[in-house]
N, C-alpha and C positions, 0 to 999 in steps of 0.2 A: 225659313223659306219654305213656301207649300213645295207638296211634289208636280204640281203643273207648273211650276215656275221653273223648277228643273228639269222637266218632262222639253218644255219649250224651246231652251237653254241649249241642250245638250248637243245636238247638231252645229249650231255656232262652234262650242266648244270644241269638237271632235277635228276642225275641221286643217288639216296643214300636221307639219312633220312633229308638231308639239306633242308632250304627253297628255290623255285626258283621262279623269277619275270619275268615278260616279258610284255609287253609296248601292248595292243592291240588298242589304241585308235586314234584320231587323233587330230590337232588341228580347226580343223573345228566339231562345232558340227552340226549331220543329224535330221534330224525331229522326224525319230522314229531309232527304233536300237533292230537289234535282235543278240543274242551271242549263237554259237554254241559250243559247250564244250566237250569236247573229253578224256576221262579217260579211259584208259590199263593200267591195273595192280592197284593196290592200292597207292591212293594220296587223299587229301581235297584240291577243287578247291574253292577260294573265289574271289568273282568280287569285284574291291574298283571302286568307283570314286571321283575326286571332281570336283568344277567347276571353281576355279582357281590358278592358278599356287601357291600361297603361302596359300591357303586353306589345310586342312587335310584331309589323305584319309579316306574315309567313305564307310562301307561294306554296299555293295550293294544285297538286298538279302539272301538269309540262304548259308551255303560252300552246293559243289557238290562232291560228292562221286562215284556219277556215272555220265555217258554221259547224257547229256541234252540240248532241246534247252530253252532259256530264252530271254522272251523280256522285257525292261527296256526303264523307260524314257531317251532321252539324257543327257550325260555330258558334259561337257567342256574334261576329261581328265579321260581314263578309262585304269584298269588295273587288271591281273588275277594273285593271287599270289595262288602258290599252298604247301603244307604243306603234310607232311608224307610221302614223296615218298619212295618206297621201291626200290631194285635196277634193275630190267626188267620194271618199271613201264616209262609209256608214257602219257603226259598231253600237250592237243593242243585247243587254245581257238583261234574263231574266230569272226571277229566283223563285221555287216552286216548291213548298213544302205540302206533307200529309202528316197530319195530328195520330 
């Protein structure tokens, strides 16, 4: 699936007391890595990673409540699951590495 199909996607999905996931990582990992993280409306943002593919995800961090930036060491494989969404609410996480 491209990432504008997910990009599109992702609002629908977010949206009601469900859980929703979304893939922010890549399979290259960067030297250092900052995540911006973006909450409108009421949700729990939690960051997992691990570092291989049949490894466990592992919560990276305390959850976020509100908008924040955070910087973490690299993973192999990172992802933002977010919890309690209420139904106007909007959760957007972005992943920023420097070579």
């Amino acid at each position: 699936m491209s990432v504008t199909s997910l990009l599109k996607a992702v609002k629908a999905n977010t949206e009601g007391p469900e859980v929703s996931l979304r893939v922010i990582g890549s399979r290259e990992t960067p030297a250092r890595m900052s995540l911006q993280i973006q909450v409108t409306g009421t949700a729990s943002v939690q960051i997992q990673g691990k570092i291989a593919r049949e490894a466990p995800w592992v919560d990276v961090g305390a959850p976020h409540s509100t908008s924040a930036l955070a910087f973490i060491d690299p993973v192999q494989f990172l992802r933002a699951v977010s919890t309690g969404m209420m139904g106007d609410s909007v959760v957007s996480v972005w992943a920023v590495w420097a070579w």
